[in-house]
Legacy VTK file of the C-alpha trace (Angstrom):
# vtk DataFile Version 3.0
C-alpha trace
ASCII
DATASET POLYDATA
POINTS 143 float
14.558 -5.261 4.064
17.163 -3.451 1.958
18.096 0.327 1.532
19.074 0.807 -1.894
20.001 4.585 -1.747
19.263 7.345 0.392
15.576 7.122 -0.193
14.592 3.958 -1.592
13.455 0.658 0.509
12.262 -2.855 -0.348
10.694 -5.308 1.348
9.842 -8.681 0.131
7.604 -10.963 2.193
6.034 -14.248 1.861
1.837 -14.223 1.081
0.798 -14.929 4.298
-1.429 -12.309 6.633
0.937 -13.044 9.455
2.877 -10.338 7.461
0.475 -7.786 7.423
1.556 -6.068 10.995
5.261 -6.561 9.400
4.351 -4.455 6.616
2.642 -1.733 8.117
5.484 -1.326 11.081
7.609 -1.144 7.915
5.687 1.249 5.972
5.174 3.478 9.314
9.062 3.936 9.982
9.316 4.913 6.525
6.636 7.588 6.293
7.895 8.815 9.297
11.475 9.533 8.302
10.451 10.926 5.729
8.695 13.841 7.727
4.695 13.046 7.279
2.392 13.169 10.252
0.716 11.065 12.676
-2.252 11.242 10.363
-0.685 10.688 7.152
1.358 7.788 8.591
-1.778 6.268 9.928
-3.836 7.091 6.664
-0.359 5.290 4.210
-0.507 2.166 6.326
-4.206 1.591 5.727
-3.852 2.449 2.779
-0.905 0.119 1.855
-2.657 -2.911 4.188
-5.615 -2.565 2.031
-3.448 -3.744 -0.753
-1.221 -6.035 1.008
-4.361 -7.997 2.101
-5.699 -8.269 -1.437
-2.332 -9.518 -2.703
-2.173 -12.033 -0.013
-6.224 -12.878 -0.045
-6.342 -12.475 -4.239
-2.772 -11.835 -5.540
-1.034 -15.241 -4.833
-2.506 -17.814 -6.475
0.089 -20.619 -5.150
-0.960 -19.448 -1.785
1.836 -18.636 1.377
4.239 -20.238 -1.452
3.668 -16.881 -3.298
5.900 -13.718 -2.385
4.712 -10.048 -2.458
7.238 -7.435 -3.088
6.898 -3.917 -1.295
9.000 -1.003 -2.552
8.780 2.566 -1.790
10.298 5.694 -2.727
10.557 9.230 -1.341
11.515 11.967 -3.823
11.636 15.200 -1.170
8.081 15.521 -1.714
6.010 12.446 -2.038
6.357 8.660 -0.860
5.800 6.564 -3.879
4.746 3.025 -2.911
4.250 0.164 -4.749
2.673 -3.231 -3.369
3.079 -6.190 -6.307
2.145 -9.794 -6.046
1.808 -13.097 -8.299
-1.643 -12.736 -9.230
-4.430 -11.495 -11.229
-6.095 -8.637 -10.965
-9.795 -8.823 -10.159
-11.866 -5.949 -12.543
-14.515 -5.597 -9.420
-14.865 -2.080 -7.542
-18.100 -1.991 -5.473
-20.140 0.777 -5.188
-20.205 3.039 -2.705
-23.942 3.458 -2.136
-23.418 -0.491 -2.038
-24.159 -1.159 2.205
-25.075 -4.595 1.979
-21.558 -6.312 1.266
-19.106 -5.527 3.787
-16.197 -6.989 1.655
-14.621 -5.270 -1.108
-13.928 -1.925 -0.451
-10.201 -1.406 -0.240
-9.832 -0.118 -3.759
-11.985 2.832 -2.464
-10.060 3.365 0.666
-6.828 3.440 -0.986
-8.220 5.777 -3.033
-9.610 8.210 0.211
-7.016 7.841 1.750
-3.952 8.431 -0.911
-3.426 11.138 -3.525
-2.811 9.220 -6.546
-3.989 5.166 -6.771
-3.212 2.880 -9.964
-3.550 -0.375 -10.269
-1.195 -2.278 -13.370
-1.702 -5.471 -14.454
0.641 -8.080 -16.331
0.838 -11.460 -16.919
3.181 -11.959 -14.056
1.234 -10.262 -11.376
-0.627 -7.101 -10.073
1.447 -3.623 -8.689
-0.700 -1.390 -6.974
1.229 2.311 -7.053
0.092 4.325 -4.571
1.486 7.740 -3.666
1.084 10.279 -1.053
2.306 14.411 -1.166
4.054 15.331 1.904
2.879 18.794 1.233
-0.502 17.790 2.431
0.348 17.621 5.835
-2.357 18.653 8.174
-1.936 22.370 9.004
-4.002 21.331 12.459
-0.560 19.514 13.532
1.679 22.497 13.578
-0.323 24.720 14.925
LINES 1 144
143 0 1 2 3 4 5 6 7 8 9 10 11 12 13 14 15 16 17 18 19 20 21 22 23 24 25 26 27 28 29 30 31 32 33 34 35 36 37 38 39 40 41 42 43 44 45 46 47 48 49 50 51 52 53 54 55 56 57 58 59 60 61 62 63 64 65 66 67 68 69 70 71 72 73 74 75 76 77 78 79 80 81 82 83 84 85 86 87 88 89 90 91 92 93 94 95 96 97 98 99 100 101 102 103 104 105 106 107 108 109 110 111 112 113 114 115 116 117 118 119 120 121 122 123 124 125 126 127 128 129 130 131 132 133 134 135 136 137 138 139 140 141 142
């Protein structure tokens, strides 16, 4: 883990799901300093697991060889994250009326649970962006 500036982190792990409680303890401590919620905090590392386990289950195509690369940014105002691995995107988004597969839906909770989702694709691997206000915050926790 390194701390480039004031307000920008990195974290570069192997491809293995052994790494996906490492992420999300990493992601937590992050939102948190940078003042979101309880509920936001909880609602970014869902958000960001749901793409760290499709870069580790899709994204690495040499397997726990592979590396996935975790950066974030906080601006004052929202936490920019971006999750990139080795791999190739897959062009398949389920629907939601869709109840019969169980499997595929983290493109749609990333996209509940964040306020801006994109997806980039190149021929060196896949960055999912994903960005949440800290304006949001849930009036409910200050009253």
């Amino acid at each position: 883990m390194s701390k480039e500036n004031d307000r920008r982190y990195d974290l570069d792990v192997l491809s293995k799901g052994d790494n996906l409680a490492k992420v999300r303890d990493f992601i937590a401590e992050i939102a948190g300093s940078c003042g979101f919620g309880q509920h936001s905090v909880y609602d970014i590392k869902v958000a960001v697991g749901e793409a760290i386990a499709n870069a580790v289950e899709h994204g690495s195509p040499k397997g726990e060889e592979n590396h996935v690369k975790i950066s974030c940014q906080f601006d004052g105002r929202n936490l920019n994250i971006q999750v990139a691995d080795e791999g190739v995107f897959k062009k398949v988004v389920p629907s939601p009326a869709d109840s019969v597969n169980y499997r595929g839906h983290g493109i749609l909770i990333m996209l509940a649970l964040m306020d801006r989702v994109s997806i980039d694709e190149s021929p060196f691997g896949t960055t999912v962006s994903l960005t949440k206000c800290c304006c949001q915050e849930d009036e409910s926790q200050s009253a």
